[in-house]
LUMDRENVEX-251281 format. One record per residue (C-alpha): x, y, z; residue in three letters. Coordinates in nm, 2 decimals, always signed. Layout:
N
[[X, Y, Z], "ala"];
...
//
This chain:
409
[[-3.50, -1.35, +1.09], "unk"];
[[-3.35, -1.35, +1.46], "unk"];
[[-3.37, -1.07, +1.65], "unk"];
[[-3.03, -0.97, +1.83], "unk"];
[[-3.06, -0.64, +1.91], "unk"];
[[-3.40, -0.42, +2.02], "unk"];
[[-3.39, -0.03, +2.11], "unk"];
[[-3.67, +0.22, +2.12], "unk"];
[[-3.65, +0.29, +1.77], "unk"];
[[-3.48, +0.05, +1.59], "unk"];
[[-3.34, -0.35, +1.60], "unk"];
[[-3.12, -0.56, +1.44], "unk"];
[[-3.20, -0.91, +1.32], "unk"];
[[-2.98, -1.20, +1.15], "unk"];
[[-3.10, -1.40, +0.82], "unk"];
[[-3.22, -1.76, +0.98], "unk"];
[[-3.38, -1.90, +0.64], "unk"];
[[-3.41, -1.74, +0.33], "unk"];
[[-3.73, -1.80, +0.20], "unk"];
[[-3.76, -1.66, -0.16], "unk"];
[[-3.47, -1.48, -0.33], "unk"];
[[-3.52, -1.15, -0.41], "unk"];
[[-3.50, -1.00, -0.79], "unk"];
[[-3.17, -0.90, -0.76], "unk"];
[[-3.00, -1.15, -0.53], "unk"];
[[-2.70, -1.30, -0.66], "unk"];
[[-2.45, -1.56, -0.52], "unk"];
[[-2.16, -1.41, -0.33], "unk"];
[[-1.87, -1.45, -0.54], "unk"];
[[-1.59, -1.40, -0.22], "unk"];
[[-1.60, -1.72, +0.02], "unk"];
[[-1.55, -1.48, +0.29], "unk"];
[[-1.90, -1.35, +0.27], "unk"];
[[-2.10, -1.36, +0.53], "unk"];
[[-1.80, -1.35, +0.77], "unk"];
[[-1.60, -1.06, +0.66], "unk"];
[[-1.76, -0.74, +0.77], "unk"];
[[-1.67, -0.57, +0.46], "unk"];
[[-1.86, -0.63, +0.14], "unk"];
[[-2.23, -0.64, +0.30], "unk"];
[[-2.38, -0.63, -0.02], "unk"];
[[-2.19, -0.89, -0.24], "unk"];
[[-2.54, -1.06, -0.24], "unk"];
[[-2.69, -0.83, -0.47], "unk"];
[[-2.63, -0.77, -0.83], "unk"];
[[-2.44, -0.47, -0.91], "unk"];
[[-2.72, -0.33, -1.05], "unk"];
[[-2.93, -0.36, -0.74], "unk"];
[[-2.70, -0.25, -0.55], "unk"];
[[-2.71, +0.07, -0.70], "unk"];
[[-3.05, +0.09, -0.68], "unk"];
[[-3.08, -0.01, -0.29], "unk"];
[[-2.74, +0.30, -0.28], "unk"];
[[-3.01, +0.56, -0.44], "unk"];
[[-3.31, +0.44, -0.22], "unk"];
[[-3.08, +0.46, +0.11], "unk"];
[[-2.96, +0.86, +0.00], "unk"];
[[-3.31, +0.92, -0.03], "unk"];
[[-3.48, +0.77, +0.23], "unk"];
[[-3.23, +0.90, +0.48], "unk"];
[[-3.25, +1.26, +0.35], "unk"];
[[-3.58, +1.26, +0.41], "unk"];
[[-3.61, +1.08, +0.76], "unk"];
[[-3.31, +1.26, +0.94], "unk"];
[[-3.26, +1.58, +0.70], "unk"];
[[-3.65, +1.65, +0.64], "unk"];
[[-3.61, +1.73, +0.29], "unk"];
[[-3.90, +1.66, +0.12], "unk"];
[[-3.93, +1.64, -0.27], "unk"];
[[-3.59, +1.60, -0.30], "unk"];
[[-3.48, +1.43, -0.64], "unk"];
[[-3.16, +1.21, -0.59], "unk"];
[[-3.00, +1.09, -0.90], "unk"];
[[-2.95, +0.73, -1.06], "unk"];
[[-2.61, +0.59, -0.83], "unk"];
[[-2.31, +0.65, -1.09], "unk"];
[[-2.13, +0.34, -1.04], "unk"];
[[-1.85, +0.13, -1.24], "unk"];
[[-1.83, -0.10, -1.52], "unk"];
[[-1.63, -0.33, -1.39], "unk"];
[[-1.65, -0.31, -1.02], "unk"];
[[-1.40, -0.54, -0.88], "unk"];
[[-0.99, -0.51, -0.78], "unk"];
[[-1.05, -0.09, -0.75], "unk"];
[[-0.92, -0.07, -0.39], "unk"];
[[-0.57, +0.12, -0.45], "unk"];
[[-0.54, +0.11, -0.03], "unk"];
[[-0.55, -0.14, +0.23], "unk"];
[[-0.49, -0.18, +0.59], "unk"];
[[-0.51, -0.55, +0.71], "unk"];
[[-0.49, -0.60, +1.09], "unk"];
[[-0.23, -0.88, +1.19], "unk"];
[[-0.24, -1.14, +1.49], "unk"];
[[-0.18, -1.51, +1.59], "unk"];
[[-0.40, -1.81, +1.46], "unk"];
[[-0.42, -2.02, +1.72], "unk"];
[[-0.60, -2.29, +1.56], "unk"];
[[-0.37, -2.31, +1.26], "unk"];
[[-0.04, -2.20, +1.45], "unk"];
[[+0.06, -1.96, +1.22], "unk"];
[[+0.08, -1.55, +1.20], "unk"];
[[-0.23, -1.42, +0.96], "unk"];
[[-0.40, -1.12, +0.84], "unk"];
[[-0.73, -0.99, +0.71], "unk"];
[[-1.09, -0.83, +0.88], "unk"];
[[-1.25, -0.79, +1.15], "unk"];
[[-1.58, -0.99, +1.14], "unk"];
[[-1.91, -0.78, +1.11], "unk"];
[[-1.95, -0.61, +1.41], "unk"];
[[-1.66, -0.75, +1.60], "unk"];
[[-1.29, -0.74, +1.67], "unk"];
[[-1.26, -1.08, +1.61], "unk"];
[[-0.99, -1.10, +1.33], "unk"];
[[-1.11, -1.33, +1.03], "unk"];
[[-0.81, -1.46, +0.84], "unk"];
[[-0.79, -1.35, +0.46], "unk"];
[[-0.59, -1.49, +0.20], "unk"];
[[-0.72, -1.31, -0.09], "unk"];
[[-1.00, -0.98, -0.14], "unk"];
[[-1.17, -0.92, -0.43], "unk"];
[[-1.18, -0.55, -0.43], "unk"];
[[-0.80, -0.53, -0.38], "unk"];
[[-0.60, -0.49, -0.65], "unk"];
[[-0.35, -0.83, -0.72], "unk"];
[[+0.01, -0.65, -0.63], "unk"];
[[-0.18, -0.57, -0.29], "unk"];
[[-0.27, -0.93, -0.23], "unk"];
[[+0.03, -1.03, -0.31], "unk"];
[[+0.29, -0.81, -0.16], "unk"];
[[+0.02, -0.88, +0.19], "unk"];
[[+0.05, -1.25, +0.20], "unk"];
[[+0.42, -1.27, +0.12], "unk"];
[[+0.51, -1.03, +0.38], "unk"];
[[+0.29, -1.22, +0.64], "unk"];
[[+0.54, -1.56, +0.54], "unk"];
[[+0.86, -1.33, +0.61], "unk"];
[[+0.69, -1.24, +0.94], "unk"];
[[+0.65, -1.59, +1.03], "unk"];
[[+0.97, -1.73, +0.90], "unk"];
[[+1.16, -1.48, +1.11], "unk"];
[[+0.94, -1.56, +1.42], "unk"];
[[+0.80, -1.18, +1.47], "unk"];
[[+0.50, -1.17, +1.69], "unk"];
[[+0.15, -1.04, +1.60], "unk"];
[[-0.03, -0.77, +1.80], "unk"];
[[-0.24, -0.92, +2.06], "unk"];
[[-0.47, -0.60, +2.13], "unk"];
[[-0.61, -0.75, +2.48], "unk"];
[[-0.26, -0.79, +2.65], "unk"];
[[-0.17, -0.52, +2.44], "unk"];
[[+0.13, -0.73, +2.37], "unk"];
[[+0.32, -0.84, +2.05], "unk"];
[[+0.51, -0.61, +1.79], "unk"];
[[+0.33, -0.59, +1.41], "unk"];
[[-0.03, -0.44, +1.42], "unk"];
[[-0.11, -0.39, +1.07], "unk"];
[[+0.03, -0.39, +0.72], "unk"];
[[-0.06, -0.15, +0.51], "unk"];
[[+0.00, -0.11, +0.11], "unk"];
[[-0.08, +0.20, -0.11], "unk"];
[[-0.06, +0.09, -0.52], "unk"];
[[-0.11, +0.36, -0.83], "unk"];
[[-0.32, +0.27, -1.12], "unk"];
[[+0.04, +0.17, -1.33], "unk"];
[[+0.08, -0.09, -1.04], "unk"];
[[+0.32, +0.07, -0.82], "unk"];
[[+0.32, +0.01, -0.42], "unk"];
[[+0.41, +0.15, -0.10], "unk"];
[[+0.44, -0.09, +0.21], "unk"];
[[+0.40, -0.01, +0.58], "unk"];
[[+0.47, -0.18, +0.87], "unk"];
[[+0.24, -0.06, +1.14], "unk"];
[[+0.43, -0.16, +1.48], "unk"];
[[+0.37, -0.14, +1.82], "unk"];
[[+0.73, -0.07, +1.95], "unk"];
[[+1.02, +0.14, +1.67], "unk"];
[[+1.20, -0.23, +1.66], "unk"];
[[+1.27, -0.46, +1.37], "unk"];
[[+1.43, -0.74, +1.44], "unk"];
[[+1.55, -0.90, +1.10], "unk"];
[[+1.48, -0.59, +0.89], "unk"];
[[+1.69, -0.60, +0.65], "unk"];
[[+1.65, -1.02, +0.57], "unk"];
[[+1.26, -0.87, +0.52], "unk"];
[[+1.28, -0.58, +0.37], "unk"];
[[+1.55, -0.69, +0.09], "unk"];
[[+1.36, -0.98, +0.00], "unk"];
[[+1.05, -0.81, -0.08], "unk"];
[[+1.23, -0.54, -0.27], "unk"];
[[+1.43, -0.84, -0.48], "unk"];
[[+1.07, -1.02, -0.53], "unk"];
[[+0.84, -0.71, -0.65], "unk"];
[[+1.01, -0.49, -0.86], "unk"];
[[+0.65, -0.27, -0.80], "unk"];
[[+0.78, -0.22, -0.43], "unk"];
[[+0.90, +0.13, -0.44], "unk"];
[[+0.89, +0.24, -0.07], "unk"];
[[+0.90, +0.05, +0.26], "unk"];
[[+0.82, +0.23, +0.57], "unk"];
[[+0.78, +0.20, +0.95], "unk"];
[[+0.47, +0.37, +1.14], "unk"];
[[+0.50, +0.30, +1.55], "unk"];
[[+0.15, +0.31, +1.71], "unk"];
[[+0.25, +0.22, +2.08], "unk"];
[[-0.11, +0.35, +2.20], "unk"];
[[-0.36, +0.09, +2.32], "unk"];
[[-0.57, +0.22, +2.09], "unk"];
[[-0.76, +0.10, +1.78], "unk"];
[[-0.65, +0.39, +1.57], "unk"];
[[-0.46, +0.23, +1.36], "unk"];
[[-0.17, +0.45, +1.27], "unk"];
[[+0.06, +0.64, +1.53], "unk"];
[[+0.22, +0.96, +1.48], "unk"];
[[+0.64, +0.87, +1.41], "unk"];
[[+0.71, +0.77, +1.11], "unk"];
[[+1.01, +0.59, +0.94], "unk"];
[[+1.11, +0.55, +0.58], "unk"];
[[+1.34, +0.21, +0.61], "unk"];
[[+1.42, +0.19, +0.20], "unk"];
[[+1.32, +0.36, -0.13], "unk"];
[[+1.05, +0.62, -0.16], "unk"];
[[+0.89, +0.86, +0.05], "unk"];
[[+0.60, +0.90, -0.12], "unk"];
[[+0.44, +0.78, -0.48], "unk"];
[[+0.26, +0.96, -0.77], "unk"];
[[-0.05, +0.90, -0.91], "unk"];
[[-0.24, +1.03, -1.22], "unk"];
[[-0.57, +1.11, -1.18], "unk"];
[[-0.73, +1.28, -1.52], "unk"];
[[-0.50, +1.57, -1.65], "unk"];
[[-0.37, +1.58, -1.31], "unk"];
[[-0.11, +1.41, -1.12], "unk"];
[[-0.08, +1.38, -0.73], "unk"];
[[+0.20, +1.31, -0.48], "unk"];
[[+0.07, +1.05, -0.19], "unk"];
[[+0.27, +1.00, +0.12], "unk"];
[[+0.21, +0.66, +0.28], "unk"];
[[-0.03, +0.82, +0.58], "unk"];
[[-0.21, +1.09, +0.38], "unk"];
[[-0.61, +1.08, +0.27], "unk"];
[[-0.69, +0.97, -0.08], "unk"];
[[-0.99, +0.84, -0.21], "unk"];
[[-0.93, +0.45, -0.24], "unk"];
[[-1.09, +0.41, -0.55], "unk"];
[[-0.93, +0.60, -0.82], "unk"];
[[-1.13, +0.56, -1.12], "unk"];
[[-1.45, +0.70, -0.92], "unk"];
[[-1.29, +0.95, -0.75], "unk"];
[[-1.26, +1.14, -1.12], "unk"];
[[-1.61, +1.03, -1.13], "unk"];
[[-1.71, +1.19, -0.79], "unk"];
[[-1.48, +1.53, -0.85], "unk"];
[[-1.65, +1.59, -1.20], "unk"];
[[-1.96, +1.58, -1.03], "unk"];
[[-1.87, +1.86, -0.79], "unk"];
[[-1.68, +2.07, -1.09], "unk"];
[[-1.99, +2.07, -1.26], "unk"];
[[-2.21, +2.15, -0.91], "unk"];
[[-1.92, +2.44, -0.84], "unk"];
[[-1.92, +2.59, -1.18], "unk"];
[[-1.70, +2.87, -1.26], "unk"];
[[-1.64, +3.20, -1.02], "unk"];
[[-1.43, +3.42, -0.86], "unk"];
[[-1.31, +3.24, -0.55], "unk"];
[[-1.31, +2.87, -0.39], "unk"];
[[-1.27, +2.76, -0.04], "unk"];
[[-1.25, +2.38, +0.00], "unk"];
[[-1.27, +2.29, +0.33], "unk"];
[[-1.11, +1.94, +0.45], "unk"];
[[-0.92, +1.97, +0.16], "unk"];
[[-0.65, +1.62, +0.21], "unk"];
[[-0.42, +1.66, -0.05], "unk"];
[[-0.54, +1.94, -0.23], "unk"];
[[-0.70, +1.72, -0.48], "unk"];
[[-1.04, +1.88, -0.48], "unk"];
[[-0.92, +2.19, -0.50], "unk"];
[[-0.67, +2.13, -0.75], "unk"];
[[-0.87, +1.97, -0.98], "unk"];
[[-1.17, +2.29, -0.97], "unk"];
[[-0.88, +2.58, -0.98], "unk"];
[[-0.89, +2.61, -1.33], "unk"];
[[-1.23, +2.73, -1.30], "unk"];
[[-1.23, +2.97, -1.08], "unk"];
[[-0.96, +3.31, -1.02], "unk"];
[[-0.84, +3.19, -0.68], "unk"];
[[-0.90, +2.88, -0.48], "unk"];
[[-0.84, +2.84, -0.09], "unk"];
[[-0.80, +2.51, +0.09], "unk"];
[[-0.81, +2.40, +0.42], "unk"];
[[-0.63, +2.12, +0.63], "unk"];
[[-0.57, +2.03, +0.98], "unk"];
[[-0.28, +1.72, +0.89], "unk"];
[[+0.03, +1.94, +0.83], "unk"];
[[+0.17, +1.65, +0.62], "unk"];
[[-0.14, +1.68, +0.37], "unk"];
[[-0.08, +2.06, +0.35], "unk"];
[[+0.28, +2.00, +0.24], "unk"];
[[+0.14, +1.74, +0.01], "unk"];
[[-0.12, +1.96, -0.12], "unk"];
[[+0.15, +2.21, -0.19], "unk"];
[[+0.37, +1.98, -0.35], "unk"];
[[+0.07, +1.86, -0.61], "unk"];
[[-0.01, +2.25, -0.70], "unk"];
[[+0.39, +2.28, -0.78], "unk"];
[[+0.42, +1.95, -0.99], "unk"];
[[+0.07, +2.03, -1.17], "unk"];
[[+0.16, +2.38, -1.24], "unk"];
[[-0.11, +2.54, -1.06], "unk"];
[[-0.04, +2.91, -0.92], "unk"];
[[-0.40, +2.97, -0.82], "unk"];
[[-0.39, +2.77, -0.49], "unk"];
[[-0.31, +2.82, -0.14], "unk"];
[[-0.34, +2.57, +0.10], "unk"];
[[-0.38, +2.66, +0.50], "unk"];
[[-0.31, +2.44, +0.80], "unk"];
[[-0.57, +2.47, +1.04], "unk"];
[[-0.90, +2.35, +1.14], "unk"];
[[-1.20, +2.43, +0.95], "unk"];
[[-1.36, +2.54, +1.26], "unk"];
[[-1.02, +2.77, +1.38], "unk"];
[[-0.95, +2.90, +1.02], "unk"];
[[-1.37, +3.02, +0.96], "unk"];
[[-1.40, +3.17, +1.31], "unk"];
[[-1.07, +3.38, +1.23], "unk"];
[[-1.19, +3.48, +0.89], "unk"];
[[-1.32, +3.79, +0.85], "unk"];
[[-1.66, +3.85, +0.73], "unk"];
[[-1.63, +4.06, +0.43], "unk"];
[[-1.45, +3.74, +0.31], "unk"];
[[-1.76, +3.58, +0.24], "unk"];
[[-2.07, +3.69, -0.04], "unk"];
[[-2.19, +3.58, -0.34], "unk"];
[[-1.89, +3.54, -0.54], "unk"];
[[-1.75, +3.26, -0.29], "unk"];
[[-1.78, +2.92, -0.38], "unk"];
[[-1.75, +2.64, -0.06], "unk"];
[[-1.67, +2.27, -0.12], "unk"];
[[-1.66, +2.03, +0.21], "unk"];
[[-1.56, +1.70, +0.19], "unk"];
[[-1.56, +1.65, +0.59], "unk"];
[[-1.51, +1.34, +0.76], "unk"];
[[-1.75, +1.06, +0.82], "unk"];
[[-1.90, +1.25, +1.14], "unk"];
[[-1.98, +1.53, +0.92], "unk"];
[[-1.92, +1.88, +0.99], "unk"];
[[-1.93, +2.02, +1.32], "unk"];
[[-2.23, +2.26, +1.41], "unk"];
[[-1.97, +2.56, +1.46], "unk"];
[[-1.81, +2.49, +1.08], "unk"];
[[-2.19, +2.50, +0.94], "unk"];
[[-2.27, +2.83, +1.15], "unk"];
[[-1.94, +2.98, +1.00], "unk"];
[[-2.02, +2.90, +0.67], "unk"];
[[-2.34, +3.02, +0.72], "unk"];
[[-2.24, +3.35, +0.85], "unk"];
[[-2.02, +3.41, +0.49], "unk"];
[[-2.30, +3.40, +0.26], "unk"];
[[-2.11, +3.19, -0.02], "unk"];
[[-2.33, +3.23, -0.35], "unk"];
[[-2.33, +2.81, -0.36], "unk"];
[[-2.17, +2.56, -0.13], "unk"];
[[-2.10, +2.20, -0.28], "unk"];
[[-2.08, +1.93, -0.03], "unk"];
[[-1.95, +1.61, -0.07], "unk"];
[[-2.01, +1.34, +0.20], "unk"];
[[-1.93, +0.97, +0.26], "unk"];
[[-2.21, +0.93, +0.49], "unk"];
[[-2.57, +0.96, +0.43], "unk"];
[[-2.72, +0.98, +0.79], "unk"];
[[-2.42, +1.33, +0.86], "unk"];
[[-2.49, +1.44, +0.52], "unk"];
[[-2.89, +1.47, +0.60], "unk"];
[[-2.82, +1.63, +0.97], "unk"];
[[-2.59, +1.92, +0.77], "unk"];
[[-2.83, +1.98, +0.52], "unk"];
[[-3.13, +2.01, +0.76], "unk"];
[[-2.89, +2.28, +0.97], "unk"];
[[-2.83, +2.45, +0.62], "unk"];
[[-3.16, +2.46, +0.49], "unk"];
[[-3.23, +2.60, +0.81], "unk"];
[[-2.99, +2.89, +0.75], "unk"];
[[-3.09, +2.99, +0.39], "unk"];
[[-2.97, +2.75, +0.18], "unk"];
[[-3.21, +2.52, -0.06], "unk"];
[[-3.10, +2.16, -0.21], "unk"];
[[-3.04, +2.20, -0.60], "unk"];
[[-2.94, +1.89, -0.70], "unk"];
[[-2.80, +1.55, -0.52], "unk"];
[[-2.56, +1.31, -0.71], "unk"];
[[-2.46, +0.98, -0.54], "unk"];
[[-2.14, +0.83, -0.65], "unk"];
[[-2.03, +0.44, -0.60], "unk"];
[[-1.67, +0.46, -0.45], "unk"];
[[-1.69, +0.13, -0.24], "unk"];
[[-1.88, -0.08, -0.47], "unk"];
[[-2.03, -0.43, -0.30], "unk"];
[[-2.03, -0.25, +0.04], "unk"];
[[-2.28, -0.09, +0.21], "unk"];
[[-2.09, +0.28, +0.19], "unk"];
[[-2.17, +0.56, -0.10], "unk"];
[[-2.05, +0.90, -0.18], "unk"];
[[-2.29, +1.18, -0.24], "unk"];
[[-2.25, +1.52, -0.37], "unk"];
[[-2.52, +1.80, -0.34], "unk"];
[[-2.51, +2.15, -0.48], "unk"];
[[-2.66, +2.43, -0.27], "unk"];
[[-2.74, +2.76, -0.28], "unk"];
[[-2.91, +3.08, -0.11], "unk"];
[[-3.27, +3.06, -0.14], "unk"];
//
């Protein structure tokens, strides 16, 4: 290896010669690997890779959380792990070598946009719809984002499909323009019959947050359903859902079973209502909390076309809604689920949860290093580690999903 990077307690290094393959190294079967900084661990079988997931949970708990003895389940992962992505956000700019307009990923570490004609993790209709609307760009001479003149008009396209194969398309644009519209819009609704929604998001911001805060629907739907289980759930084009359907009924079985039954359940970072919705026929009443008005209204929506009167949903921070809460809210016969974002939960939300004295708390994390910080602060408060699941949801990449039940020591 080369050495790139050294800090004080860690260094990175890139592969120079591979000497002797390990056990289970495989050959990459994408040609963009090794460029794309997506699918780090395409290299490995998929059986190793669940076995390098597990290692990584554990490890980590025990080097940043301190938990010791800590059992972490076998990975659960897919039987066929390929063409589960059921969202995708592809930045757009200008080839300059090839004169043309193309999409795809950032290389690792970079901003430097590799061009992608195909991904295997995608599902087909998303490839598809992609590289057709990238030739109607082209063909009508609109012009790609260039993010360091902050210049140009598309940013991104993004495309949402259900497991039946429907799809919602956005154009992510940097101005609320659209020259040629309806030449591009009407000839990828007469091509893909799938295509039931085309909308407009306008991120002006230099900024690489990818979508910007106006939205507008230019033909078809506003939003999609999907079934997930005995449930079904309404998706707007902007709101969180877990890109990998399948799992996700993988992952929120896990945390029914860590939740058990009860009196009351307070999901905090609850999206779309999904976690909650899917545990409320287990417990008397169920609570959940969002910050995105648009996922409470969708989380509303999903309890009415599901049929669920046990559900309230609340727009407001996690931190806001548990420093307003009263105390005698909390005790034993309060069940929490988080599902926060990457960055975890913020010290104030873990003190507040704390201070209610939930009988368990189940918390679901994308991110192993936040996941071992919250525990260590929980631990700290009263709380002991029962059991810790990790689920694949992002199978060849270097990301994993882990659930942990918790409760007063």
């Amino acid at each position: 290896i080369r050495f790139t990077d050294r800090r004080e307690r860690f260094a990175r290094a890139e592969v120079v010669k591979l000497l002797k393959p390990g056990s289970g190294r495989t050959e990459p079967p994408c040609p963009y690997f090794g460029r794309c900084g997506g699918c780090a661990y395409q290299h490995l079988t998929y059986d190793a890779q669940l076995i390098a997931k597990r290692a990584l949970v554990q490890e980590t708990l025990e080097r940043i959380g301190g938990l010791k003895g800590i059992a972490v389940q076998p990975v659960l992962g897919m039987k066929d792990p390929w063409r589960y992505r059921n969202k995708v956000q592809q930045p757009v700019g200008w080839s300059a070598a090839k004169q043309k307009l193309v999409s795809g990923f950032y290389r690792e570490g970079s901003h430097d946009l590799l061009p992608i004609d195909d991904c295997l993790v995608q599902s087909d209709i998303s490839v598809k719809l992609i590289n057709r609307t990238k030739e109607l760009l082209e063909q009508y001479k609109l012009r790609a984002y260039d993010e360091q003149r902050h210049s140009g008009w598309i940013r991104h396209l993004l495309v949402r499909t259900t497991r039946e194969g429907k799809a919602l398309l956005v154009f992510v644009t940097k101005s609320p323009d659209f020259f040629k519209e309806r030449e591009v819009v009407t000839t990828l609704l007469n091509e893909f019959p799938a295509l039931i929604g085309v909308h407009q998001n306008v991120q002006p911001a230099n900024s690489n947050v990818i979508l910007g805060r106006q939205w507008r629907r230019i033909a078809g739907a506003d939003d999609m359903e999907e079934q997930m289980g005995p449930l079904r759930f309404r998706l707007s084009a902007g709101s969180f859902f877990q890109v990998n359907t399948l799992q996700a009924e993988v992952l929120y079985n896990t945390a029914k079973h860590m939740a058990g039954k009860g009196h009351r359940l307070l999901d905090l970072y609850t999206g779309v209502g999904t976690i909650a919705l899917w545990l409320a026929d287990q417990f008397d009443e169920v609570g959940g909390v969002e910050e995105n008005p648009q996922a409470i209204v969708d989380a509303e929506a999903n309890a009415e076309l599901n049929k669920i009167e046990n559900a309230r949903f609340i727009p407001a921070r996690a931190e806001d809604f548990l420093n307003e809460l009263d105390r005698s809210a909390g005790g034993s016969d309060l069940t929490m689920i988080v599902d926060p974002p990457r960055a975890g939960c913020d010290p104030v939300v873990i003190n507040a949860m704390a201070g209610l004295s939930p009988g368990r708390i189940v918390y679901v994390s994308c991110d192993p290093a936040t996941l071992a910080r919250d525990l260590k602060l929980l631990t700290a408060k009263g709380y002991r580690v029962d059991e810790v699941q990790p689920v694949d949801l992002f199978p060849h990449t270097a990301h994993i999903e882990t659930a942990v039940r918790l409760s007063k020591s």
